[in-house]
C-alpha positions in Angstrom: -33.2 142.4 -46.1 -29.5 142.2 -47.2 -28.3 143.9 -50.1 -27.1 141.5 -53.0 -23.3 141.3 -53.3 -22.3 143.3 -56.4 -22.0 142.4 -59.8 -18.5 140.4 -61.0 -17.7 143.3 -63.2 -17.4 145.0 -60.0 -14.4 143.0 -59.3 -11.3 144.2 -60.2 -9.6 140.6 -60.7 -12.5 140.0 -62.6 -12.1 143.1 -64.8 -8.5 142.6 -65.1 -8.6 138.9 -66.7 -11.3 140.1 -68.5 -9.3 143.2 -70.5 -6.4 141.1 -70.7 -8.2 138.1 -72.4 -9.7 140.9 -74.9 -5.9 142.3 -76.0 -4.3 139.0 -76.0 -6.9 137.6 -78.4 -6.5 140.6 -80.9 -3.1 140.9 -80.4 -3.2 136.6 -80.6 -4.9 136.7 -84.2 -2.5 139.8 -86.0 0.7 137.4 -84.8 -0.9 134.4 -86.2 0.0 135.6 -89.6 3.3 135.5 -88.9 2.7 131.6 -87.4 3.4 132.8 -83.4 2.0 133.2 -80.5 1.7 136.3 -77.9 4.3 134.6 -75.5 7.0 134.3 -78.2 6.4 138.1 -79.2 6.9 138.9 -75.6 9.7 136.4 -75.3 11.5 138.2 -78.4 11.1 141.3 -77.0 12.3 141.1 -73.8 15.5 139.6 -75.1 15.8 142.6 -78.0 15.7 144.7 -74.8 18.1 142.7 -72.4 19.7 140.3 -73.8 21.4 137.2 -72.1 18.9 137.2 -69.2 18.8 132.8 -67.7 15.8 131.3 -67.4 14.4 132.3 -64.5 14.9 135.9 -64.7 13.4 134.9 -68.7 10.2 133.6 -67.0 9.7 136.1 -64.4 9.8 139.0 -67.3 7.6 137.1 -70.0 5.2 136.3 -67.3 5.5 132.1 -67.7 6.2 129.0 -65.5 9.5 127.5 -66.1 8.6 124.6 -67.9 6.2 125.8 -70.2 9.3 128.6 -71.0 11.6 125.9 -71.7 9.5 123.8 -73.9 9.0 127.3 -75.8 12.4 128.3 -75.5 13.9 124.8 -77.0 11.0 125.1 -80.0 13.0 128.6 -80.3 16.4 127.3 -80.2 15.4 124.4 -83.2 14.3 127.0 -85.4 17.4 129.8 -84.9 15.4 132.7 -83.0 17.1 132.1 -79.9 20.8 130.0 -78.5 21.8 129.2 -75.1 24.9 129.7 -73.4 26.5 128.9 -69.9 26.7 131.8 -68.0 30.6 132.8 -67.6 30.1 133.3 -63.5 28.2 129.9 -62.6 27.9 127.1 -65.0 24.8 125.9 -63.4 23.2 129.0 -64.9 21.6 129.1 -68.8 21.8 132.5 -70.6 19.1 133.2 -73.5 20.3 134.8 -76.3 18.6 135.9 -79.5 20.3 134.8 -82.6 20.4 137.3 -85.6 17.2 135.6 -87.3 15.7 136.2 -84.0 16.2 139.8 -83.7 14.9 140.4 -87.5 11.9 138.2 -86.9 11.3 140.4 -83.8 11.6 143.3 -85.9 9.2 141.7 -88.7 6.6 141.2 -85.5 7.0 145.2 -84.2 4.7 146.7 -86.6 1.5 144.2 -85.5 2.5 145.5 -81.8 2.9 149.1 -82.8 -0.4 148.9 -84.8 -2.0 147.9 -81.8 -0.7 150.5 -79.9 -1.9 152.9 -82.4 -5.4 151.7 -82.4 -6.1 151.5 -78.7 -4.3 155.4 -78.1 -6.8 156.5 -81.3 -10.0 155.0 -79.8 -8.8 156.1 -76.1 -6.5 159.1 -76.4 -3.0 159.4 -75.5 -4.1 161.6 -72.2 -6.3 157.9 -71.4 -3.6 155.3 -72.3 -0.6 157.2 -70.3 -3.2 157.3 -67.4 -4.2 153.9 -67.8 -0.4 152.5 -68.2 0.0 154.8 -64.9 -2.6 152.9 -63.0 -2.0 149.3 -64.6 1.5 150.0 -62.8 0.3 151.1 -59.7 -2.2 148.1 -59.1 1.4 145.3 -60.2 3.6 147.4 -58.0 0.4 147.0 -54.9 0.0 143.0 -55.9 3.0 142.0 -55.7 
């Protein structure tokens, strides 16, 4: 008699979408206050840490397709978190910059992140999330 494949939470794809889905909604409803959503946090932030990056190099960090970044991106642009500009070297190219209201909303939007951090190193350790950050990294370096 054959044995019975195993369970879904076996899967690792499976356990990954399913951790993911639980931070993003959390981290979903604190940002809500603030009338965002997860992918403008992340959008924000990887600007406040490079910024000037085009589009595609935009997309590939905040983890989006290219149009749904540039619907997102010209949303930003209307209300002053973000500008474009041509890049210098190849006029074909768009640079993303964040404006100054955009780098004080990001760091309006820090704490909600940092609390989250806080909460998961509480109920896991810090020994647990460094390991766990460790790993995460490992299985994205293997996948891609």
């Amino acid at each position: 008699m054959p044995s019975s494949p195993p369970s879904i939470t076996h899967h690792l794809a499976y356990v990954l979408a399913q951790a993911h889905r639980g931070v993003h909604t959390r981290f979903e409803k604190r940002l809500k206050s603030e009338g965002v959503q997860v992918e403008h946090w992340r959008t924000l932030r990887v600007l406040f840490d490079r910024d000037g990056l085009s589009m595609g190099e935009l997309a590939d960090r905040v983890l989006m397709n290219h149009p749904a970044l540039t619907k997102m991106i010209d949303k930003m642009v209307t209300t002053g978190l973000v500008h474009r500009t041509l890049d210098p070297q190849d006029n074909r190219r768009v640079n993303i910059f964040l404006t100054d209201k955009g780098r004080q909303f990001y760091e309006r939007l820090h704490p909600h992140d940092e609390k989250l951090q806080s909460e998961f190193e509480a109920a896991l350790g810090a020994k647990k999330m460094q390991t766990l950050r460790h790993l995460l990294n490992e299985v994205i370096e293997r996948a891609s």
